[in-house]
C-alpha positions in Angstrom: 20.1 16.2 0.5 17.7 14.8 3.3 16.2 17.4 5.3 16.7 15.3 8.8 14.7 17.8 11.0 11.8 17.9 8.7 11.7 13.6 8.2 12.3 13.6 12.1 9.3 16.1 13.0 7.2 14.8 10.4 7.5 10.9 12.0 6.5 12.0 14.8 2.9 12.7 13.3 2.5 8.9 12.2 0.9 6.0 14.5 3.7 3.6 14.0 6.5 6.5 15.3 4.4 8.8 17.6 6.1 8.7 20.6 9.5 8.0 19.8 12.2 9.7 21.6 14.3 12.6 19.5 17.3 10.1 19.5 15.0 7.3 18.3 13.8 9.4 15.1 16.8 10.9 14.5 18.6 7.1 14.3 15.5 6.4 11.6 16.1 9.7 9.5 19.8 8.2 9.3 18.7 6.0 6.7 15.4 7.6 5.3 15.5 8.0 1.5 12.7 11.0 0.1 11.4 9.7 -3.6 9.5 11.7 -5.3 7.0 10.4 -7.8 5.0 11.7 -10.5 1.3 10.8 -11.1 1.2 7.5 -12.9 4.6 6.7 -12.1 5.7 3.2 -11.0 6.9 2.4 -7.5 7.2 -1.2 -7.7 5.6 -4.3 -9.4 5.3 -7.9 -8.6 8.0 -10.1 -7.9 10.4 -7.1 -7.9 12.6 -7.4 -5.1 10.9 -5.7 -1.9 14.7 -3.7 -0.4 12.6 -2.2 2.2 8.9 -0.1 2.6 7.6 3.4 2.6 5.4 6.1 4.0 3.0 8.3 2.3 4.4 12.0 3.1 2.6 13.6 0.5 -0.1 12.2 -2.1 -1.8 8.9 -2.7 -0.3 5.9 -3.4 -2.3 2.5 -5.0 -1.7 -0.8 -4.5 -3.0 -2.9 -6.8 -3.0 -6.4 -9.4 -3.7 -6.4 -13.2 -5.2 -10.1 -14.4 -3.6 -11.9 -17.5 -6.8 -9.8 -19.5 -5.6 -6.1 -18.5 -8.1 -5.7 -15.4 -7.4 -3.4 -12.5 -8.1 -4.5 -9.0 -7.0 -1.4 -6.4 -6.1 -3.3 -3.1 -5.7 -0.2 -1.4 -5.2 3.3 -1.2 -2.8 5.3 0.8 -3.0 8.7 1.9 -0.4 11.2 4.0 1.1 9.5 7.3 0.1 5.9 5.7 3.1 2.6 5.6 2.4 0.3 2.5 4.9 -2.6 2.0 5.9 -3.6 5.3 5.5 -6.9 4.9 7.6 -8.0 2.1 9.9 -5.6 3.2 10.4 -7.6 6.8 9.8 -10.8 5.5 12.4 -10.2 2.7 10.1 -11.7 -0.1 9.1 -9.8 -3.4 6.2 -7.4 -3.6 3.3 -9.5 -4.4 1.5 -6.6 -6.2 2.3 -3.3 -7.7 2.4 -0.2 -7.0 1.7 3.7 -8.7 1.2 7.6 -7.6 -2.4 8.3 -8.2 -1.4 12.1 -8.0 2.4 13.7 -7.5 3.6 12.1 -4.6 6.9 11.9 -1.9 7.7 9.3 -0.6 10.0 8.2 2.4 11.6 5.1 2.0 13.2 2.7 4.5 15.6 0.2 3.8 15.0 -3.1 4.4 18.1 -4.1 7.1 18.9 -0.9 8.7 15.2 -0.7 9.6 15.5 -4.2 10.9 18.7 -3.4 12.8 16.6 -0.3 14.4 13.5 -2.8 15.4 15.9 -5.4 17.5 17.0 -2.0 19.5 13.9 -0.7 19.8 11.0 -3.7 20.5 8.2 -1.1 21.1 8.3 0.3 17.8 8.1 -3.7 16.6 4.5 -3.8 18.3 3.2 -0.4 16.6 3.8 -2.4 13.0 2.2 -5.3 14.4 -0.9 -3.2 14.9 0.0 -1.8 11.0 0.1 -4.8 9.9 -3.1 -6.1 11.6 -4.6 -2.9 10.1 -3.8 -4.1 6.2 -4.7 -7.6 6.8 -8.3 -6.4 8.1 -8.9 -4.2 4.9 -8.3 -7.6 2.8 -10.0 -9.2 4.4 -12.9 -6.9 4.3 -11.9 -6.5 0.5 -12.2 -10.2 -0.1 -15.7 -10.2 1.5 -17.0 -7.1 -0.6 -15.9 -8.6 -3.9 -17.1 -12.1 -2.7 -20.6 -11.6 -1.2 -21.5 -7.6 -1.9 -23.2 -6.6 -5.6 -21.5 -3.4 -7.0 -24.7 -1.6 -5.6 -23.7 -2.2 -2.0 -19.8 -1.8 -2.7 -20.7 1.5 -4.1 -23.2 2.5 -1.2 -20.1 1.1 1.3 -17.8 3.3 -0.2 -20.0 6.2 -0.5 -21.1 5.7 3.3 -17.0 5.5 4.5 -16.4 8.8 2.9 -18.5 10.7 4.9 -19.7 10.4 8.5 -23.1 10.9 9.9 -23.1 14.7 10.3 -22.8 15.2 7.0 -24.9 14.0 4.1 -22.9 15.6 1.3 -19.1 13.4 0.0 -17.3 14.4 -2.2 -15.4 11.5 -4.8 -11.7 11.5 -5.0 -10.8 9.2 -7.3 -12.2 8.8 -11.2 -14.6 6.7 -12.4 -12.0 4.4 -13.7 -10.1 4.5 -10.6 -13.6 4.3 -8.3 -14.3 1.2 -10.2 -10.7 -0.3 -10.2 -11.4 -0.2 -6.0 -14.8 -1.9 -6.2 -13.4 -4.7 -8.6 -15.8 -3.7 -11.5 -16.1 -2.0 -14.7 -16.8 1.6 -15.6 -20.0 0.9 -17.4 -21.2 -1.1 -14.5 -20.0 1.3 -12.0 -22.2 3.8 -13.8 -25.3 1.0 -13.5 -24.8 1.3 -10.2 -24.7 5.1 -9.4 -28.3 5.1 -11.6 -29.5 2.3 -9.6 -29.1 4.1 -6.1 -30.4 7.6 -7.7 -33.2 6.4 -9.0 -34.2 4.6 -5.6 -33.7 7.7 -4.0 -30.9 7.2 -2.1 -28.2 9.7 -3.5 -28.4 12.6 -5.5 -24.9 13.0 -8.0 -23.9 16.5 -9.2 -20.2 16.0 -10.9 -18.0 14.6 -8.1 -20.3 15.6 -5.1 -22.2 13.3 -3.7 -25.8 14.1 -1.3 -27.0 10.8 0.5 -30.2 11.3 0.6 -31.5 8.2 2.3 -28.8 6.6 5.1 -30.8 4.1 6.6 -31.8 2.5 3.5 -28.2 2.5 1.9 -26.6 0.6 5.3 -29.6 -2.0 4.6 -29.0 -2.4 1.2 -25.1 -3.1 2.3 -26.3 -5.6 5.0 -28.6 -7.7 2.4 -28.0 -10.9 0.8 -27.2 -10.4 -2.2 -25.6 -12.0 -5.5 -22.2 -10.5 -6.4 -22.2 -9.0 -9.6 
């Protein structure tokens, strides 16, 4: 059984709900559905009918496609308080990718037309997805650019550079190599090219999953140089 308190509190931490009035949440928890997940486990795939979207409560969630040859490209990953799936959920078409648990993970799942139903009573909440889904749309884009025009140097010294922030020079990585090179849309063995390539230069120093950036400056102008994609 749904703990409705806890859902209704715990909406109230995310962007898209913040605000909402205790009658508002509590007419959303009416619906809610917790799932959890193990790690690996599916949550969708593509073309599977998309009944509605979810919210990261706990755990991390990856979007992502396969090619025909058994290649992983991660769209995105989604961490505590994050939405995935909102837009084939309101526009009522299939999931266009899939979907897994990178760790155990609960989700809370909202069903397509009660969540509808609740958006024509309540227009303001209709504006905070817009800004959700404005969100995704800007991380495609930015993924399409990376994978189009950035070598897997620079999409590793990206990466590397968002995990931190510039107080600290230490980051640590959270995802495996296989995973880390899923989300740069490369291979392990070039991934590793790559972690050489800026260590040698000078630029990081690696010790297991901790990372020390060693060199800033020169890592945001190797990301801002033309180069060939790999």
């Amino acid at each position: 059984m749904i703990d409705t308190a806890d859902v209704a509190d715990w909406l109230e931490t995310t962007v898209i709900f913040r605000g909402l009035s205790a009658e508002q949440r509590q007419a959303l928890t009416q619906t809610a559905q917790i799932q959890p997940f193990k790690k690996g486990e599916q949550i969708f795939h593509p073309d599977q009918e998309a009944t509605g979207f979810y919210f990261v409560k706990s755990g991390r969630v990856k979007v992502f496609q396969m090619s025909a040859k058994g290649k992983e490209q991660i769209l995105n990953i989604f961490t505590e308080g994050d939405n995935f799936a909102d837009v084939p959920a309101l526009d009522g078409q299939s999931f266009p990718a899939s979907a897994a648990a990178l760790e155990p993970a609960d989700l809370i799942f909202f069903p397509r037309y009660p969540f509808l139903d609740f958006l024509h009573h309540n227009p303001d909440v209709a504006v905070q997805m817009l800004v959700s889904l404005f969100s995704h749309l800007r991380h495609l884009a930015q993924l399409v650019e990376q994978l189009s025009f950035k070598s897997v140097p620079q999409r590793l010294a990206t990466y590397l550079l968002s995990l931190g922030d510039t107080v600290s020079d230490t980051v640590y990585l959270d995802l495996t190599k296989g995973q880390l090179a899923a989300r740069l849309g490369t291979i392990p063995a070039t991934l590793s090219r790559a972690f050489y390539q800026l260590s040698s230069d000078g630029m990081i120093a690696i010790s297991g999953s901790k990372v020390t950036i060693l060199d800033r400056d020169r890592l945001t102008v190797l990301i801002q140089s033309p180069e060939t994609p790999d």
